[in-house]
C-alpha positions as CSV (number, residue, x, y, z in Angstrom):
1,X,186.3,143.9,42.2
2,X,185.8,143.6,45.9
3,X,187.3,146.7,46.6
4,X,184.7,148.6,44.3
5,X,181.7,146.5,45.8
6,X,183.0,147.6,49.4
7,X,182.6,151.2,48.3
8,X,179.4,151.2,46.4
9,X,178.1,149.5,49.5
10,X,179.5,152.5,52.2
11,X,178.3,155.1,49.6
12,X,174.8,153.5,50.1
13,X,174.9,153.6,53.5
14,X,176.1,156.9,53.8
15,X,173.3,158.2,51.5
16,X,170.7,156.4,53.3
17,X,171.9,157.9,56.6
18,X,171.9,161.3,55.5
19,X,168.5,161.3,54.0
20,X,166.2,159.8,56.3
21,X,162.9,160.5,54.7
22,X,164.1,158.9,51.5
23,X,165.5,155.5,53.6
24,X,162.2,155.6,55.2
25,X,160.1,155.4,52.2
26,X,162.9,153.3,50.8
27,X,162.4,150.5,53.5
28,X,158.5,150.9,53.1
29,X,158.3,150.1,49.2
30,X,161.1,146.9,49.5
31,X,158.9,145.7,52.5
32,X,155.2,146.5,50.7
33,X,157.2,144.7,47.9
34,X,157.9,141.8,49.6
35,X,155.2,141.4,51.1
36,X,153.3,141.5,47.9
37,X,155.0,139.5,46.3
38,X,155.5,136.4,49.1
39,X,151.6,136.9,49.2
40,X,150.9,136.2,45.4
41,X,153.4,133.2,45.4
42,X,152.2,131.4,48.6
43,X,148.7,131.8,47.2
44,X,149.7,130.3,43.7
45,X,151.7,127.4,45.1
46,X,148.4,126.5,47.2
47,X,146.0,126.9,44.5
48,X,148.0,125.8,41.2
49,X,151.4,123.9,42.4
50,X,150.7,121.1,45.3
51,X,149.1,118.4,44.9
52,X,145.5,118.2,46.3
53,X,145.8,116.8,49.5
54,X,143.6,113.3,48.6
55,X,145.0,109.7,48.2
56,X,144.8,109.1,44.7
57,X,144.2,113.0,43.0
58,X,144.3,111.3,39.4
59,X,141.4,109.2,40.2
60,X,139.2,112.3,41.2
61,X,136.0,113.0,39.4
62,X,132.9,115.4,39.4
63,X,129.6,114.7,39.7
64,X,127.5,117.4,38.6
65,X,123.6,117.8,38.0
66,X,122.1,118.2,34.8
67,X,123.2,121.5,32.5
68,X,120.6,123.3,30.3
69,X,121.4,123.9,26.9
70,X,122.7,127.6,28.0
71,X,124.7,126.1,30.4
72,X,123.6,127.1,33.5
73,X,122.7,124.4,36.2
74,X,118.7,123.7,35.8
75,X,119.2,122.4,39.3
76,X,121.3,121.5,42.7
77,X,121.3,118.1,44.3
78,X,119.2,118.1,47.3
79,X,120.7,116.3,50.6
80,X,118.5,113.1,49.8
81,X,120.0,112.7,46.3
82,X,123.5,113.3,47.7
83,X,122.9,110.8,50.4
84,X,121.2,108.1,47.8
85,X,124.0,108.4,45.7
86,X,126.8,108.6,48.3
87,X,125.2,105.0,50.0
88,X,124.3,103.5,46.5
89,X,127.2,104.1,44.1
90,X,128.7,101.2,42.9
91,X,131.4,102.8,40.8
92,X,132.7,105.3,43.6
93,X,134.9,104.6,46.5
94,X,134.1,107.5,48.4
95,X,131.4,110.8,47.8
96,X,132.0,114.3,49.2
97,X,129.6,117.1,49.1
98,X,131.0,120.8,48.3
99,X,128.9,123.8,48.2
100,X,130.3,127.2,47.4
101,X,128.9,130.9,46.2
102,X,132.4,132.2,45.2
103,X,133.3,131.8,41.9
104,X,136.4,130.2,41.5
105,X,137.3,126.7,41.4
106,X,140.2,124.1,40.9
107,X,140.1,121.3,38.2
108,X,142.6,118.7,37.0
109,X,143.0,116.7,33.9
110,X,141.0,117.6,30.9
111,X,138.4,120.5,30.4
112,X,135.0,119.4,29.2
């Protein structure tokens, strides 16, 4: 079993040696492949598999403004609505603030 192993692998080597174009573009697809690949799964265990880096992640919630019937925003807080709830909530431990134009976002627990 060894033995047969041993001389697929020197038959390999041999071929790649003697055809240098083809163990060039060989080496380039496993590496693009790679690549590619470690790429894709370090940005999926970021987004999707750890844990958000916060205290208490079960405990998080969203605090959105009011949603038309069509279910586009009818409006943004402003900074002194933000600040007024962030100094007056009773209910929350803690308020952040998080603006973004790209349109992707994380959510955990249920989907309203």
């Amino acid at each position: 079993m060894f033995g047969d192993l041993r001389q697929d692998l020197r038959y390999g080597v041999r071929t790649l040696l003697k055809d240098r174009s083809f163990t060039i573009v060989t080496v380039l697809t496993l590496g693009l492949g790679l690549g590619a690949n470690m790429t894709i799964f370090s940005f999926m265990d970021t987004l999707f598999f750890r844990p958000l880096p916060v205290h208490k992640p079960d405990q998080l919630v969203i605090v959105e403004a009011t949603r038309a019937a069509n279910g586009k925003l009818e409006r943004d807080y402003a900074y002194p609505e933000y600040a007024y709830l962030r100094d007056h909530s009773q209910s929350l431990e803690a308020l952040a603030a998080h603006y973004s134009t790209a349109p992707l976002s994380e959510r955990a627990g249920r989907r309203g």
